[in-house]
Backbone as CSV, one residue per row, in Angstrom:
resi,resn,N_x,N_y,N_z,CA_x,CA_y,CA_z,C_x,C_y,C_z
1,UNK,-34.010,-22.790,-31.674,-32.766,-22.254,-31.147,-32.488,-22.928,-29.807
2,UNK,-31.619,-23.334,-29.489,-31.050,-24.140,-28.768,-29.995,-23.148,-27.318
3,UNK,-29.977,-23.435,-26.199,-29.193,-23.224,-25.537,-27.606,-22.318,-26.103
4,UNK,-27.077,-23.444,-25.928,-25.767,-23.246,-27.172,-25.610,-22.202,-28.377
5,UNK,-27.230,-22.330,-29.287,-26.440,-21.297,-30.189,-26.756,-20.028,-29.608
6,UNK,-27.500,-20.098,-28.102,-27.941,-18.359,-28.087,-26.945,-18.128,-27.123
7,UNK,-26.016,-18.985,-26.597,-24.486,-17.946,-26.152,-23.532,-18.029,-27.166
8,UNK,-23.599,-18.560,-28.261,-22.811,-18.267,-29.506,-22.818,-16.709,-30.078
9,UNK,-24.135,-16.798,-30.208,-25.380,-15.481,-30.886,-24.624,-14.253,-29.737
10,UNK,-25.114,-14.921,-28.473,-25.040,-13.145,-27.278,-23.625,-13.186,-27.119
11,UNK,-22.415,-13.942,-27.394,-20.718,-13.510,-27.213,-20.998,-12.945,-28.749
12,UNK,-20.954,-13.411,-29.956,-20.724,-12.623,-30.965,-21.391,-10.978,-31.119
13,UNK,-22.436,-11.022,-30.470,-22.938,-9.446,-30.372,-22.276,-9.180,-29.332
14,UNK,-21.682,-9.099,-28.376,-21.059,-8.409,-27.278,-19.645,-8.016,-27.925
15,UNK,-19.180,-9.209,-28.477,-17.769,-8.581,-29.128,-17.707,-7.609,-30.210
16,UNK,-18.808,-7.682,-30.739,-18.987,-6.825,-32.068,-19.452,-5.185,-31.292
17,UNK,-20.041,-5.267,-30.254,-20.170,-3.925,-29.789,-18.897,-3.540,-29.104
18,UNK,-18.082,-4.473,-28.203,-17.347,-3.490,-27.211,-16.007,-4.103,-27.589
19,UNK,-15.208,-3.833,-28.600,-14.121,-4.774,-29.147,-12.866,-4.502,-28.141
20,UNK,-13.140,-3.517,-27.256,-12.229,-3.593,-26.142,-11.725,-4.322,-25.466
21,UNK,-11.085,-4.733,-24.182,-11.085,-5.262,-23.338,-11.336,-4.891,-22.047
22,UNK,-12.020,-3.769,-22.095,-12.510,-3.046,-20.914,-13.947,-2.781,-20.729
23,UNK,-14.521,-3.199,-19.817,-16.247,-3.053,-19.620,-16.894,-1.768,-19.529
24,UNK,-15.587,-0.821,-19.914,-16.507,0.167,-19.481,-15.425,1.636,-20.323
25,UNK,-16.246,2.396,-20.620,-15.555,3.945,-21.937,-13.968,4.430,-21.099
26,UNK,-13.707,4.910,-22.273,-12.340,5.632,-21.675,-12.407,7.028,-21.075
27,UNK,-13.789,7.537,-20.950,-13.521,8.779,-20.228,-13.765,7.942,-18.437
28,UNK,-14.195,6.626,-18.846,-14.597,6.812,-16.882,-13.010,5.977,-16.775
29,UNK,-12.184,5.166,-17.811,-10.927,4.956,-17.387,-10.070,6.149,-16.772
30,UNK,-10.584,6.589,-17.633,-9.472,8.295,-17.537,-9.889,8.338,-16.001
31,UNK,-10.880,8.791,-15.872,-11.500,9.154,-14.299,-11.049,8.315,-13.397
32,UNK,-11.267,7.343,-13.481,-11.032,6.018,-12.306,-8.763,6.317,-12.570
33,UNK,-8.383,6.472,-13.517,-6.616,6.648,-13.558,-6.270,7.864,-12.613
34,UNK,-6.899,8.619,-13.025,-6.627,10.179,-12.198,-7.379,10.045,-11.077
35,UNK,-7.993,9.141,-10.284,-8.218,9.046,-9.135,-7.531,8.259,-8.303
36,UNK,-7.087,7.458,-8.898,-6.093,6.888,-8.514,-4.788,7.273,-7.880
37,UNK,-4.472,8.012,-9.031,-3.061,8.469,-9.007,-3.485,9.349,-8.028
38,UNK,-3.712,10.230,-7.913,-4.288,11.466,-6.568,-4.246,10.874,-5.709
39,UNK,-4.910,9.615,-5.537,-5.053,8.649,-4.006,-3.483,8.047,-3.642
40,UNK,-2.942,7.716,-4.514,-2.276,6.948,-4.281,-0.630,7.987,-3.914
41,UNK,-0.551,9.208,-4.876,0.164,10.066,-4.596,0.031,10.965,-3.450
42,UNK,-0.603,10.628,-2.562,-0.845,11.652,-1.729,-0.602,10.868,-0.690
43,UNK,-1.427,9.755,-0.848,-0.995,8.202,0.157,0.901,8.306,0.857
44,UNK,1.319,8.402,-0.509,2.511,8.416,-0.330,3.812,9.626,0.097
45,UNK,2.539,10.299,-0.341,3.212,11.509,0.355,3.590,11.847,1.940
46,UNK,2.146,11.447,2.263,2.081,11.184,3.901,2.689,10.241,4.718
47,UNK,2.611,9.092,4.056,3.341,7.857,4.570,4.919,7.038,4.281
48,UNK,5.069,7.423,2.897,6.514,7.388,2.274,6.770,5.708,2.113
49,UNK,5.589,5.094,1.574,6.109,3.624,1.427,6.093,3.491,0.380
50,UNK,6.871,2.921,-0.327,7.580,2.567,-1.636,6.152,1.711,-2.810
51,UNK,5.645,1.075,-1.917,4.743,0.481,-2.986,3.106,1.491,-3.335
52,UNK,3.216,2.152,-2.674,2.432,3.576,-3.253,2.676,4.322,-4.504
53,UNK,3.984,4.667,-4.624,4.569,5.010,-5.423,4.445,4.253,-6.985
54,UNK,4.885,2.891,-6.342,4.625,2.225,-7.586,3.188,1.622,-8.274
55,UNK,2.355,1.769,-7.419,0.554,1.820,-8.000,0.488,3.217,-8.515
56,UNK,1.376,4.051,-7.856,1.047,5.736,-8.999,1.433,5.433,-10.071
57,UNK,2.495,4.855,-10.286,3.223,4.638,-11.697,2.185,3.626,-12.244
58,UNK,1.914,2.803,-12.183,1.339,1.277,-12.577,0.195,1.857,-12.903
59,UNK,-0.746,2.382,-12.297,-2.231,2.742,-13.061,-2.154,3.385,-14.572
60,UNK,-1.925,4.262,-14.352,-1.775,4.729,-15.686,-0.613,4.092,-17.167
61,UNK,-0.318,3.449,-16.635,0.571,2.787,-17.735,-0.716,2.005,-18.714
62,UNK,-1.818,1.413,-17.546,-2.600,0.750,-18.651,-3.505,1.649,-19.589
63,UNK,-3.518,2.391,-19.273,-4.156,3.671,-20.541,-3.216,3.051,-21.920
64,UNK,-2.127,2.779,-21.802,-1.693,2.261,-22.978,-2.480,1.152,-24.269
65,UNK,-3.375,0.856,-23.114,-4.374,-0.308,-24.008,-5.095,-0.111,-25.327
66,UNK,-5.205,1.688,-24.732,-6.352,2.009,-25.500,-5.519,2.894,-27.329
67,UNK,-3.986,2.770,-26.554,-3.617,3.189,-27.814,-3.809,1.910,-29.388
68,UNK,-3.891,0.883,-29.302,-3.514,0.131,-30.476,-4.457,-0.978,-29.247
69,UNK,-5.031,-2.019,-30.915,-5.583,-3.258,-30.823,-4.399,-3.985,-30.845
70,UNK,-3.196,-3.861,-30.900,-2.004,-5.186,-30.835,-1.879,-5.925,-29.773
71,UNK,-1.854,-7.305,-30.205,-1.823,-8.516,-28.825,-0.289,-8.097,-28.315
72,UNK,0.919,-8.069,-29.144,2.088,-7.563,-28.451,1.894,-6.485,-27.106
73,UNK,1.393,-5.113,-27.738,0.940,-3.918,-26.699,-0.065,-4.711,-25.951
74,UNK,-0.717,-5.606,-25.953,-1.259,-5.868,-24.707,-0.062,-7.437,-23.555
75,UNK,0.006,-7.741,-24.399,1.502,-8.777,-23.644,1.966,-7.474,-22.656
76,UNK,2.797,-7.081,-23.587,3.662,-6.103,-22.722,3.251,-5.313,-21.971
77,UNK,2.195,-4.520,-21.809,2.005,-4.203,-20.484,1.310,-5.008,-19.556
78,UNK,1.133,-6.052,-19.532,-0.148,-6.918,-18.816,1.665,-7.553,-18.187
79,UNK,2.613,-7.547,-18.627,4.199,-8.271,-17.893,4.398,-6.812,-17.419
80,UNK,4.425,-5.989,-18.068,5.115,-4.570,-16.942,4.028,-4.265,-15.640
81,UNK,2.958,-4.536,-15.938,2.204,-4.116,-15.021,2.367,-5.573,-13.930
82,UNK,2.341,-6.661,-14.565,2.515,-7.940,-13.234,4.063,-7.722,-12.726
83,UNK,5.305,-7.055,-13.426,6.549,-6.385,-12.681,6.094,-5.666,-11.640
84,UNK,5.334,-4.709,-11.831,5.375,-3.540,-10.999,4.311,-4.020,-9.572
85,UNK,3.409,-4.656,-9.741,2.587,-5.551,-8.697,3.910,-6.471,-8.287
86,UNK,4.545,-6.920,-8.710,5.135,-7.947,-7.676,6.519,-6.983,-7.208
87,UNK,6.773,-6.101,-7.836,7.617,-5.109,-6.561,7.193,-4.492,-6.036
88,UNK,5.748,-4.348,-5.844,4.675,-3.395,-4.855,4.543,-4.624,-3.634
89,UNK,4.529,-5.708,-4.225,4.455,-6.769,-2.758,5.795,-7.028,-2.067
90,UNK,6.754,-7.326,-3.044,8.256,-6.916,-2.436,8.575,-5.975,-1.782
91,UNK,7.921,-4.804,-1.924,8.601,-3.928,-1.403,7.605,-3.528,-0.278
92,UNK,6.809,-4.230,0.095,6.157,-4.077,1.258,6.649,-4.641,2.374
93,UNK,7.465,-5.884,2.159,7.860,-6.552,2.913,9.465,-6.670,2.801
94,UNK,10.313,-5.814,2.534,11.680,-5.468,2.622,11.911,-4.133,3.260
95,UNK,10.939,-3.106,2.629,11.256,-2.071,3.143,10.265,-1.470,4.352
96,UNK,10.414,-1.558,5.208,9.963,-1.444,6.670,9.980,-0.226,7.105
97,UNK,8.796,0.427,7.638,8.517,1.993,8.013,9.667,1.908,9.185
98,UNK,11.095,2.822,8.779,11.787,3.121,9.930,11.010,4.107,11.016
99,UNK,10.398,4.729,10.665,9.740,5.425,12.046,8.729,4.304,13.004
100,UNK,7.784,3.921,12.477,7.699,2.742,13.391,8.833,2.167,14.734
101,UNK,10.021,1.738,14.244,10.825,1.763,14.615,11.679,2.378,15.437
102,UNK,11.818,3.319,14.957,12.256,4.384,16.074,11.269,5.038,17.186
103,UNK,9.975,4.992,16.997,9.405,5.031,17.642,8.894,3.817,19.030
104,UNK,9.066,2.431,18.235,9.215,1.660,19.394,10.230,1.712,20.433
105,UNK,11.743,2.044,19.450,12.881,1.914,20.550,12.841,3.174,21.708
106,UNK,12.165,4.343,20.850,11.840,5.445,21.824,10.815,5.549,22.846
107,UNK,9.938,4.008,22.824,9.124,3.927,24.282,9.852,3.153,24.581
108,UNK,10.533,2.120,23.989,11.345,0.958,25.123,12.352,1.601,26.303
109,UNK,12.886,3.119,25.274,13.710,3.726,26.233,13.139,4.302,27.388
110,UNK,12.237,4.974,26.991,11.031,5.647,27.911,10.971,4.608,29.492
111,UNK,10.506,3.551,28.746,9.798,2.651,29.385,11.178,2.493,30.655
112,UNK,12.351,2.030,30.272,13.658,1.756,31.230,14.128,2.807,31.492
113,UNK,13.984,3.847,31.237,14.622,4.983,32.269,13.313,5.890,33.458
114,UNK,12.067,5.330,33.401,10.891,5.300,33.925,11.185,4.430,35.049
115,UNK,11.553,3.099,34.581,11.772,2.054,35.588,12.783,2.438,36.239
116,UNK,13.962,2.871,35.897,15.289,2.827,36.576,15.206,4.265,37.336
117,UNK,14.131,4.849,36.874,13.724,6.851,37.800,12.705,5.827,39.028
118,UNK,11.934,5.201,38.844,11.125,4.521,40.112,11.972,3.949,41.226
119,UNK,13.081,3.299,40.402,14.026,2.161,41.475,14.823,3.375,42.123
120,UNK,15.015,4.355,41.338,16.047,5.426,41.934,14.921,6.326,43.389
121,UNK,14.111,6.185,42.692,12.820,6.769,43.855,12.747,6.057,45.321
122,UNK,12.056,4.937,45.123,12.496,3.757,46.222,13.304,3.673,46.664
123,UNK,14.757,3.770,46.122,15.878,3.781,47.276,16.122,4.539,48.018
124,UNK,15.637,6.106,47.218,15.596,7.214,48.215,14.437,7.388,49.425
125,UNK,13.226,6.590,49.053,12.528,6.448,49.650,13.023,5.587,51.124
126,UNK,13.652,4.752,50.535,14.284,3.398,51.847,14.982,4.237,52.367
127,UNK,15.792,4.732,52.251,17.025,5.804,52.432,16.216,6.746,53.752
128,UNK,15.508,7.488,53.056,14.665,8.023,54.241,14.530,7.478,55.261
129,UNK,13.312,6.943,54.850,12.784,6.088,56.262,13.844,5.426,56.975
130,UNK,15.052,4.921,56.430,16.178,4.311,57.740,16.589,5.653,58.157
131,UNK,16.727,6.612,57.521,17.349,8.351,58.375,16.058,8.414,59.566
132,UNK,14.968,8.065,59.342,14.235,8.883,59.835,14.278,7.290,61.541
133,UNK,14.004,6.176,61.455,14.029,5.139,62.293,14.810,5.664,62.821
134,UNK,16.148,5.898,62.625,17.835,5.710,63.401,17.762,6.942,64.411
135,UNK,16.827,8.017,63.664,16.680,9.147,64.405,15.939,8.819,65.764
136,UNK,14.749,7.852,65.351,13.703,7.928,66.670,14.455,7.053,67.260
């Protein structure tokens, strides 16, 4: 026996046991889907970014695998699921946490009416001290 025929030999017994395409049973898919979704729905709950949402949706779609051996049913979701990944990256980078945002412009404001309360300080400060010189 030769090299060669004993990965002939060990792929034909591997396929004959796990004719899936998944390394591993559908109760720990199930498990690993519904953990997901929990993570990822809750993610989004708190934070409200769009591509959260769509990994909630996207995990579980591939449970579909396990309905039918058809190469079609696997085409088609292996393209819905690379849709939904590439509007999870799109939409990371279009849609922009407005609070972020408002929160910067709300220290920038901070920041210049801080400055412009100091300059207003100082002048009153100058202000003084010439009341108080002119006096002596």
């Amino acid at each position: 026996m030769n090299f060669t025929n004993m990965l002939t030999n060990l792929a034909q017994i591997s396929d004959a046991e796990n004719p899936t395409i998944f390394p591993f049973p559908f109760p720990m898919h199930i498990a690993i889907v519904i953990i997901s979704v929990i993570f990822f729905g809750f993610r989004f709950a708190v934070q409200k970014k769009p591509y959260q949402l769509i990994f909630a949706i996207a995990v579980p779609i591939s449970l579909l695998l396990w309905v039918s051996n058809n190469k079609t049913l696997y085409y088609t979701v292996g393209i819905i699921e690379l849709i939904l990944i590439l509007l999870a990256v799109i939409s990371t980078f279009v849609f922009k946490p407005k609070k972020a945002e408002a929160v910067t412009a709300a220290a920038e404001e901070k920041a210049e009416e801080a400055g412009s309360d100091k300059a207003d300080e100082e002048k009153a400060e100058e202000a003084d001290s010439d009341k108080a010189d002119e006096e002596e």
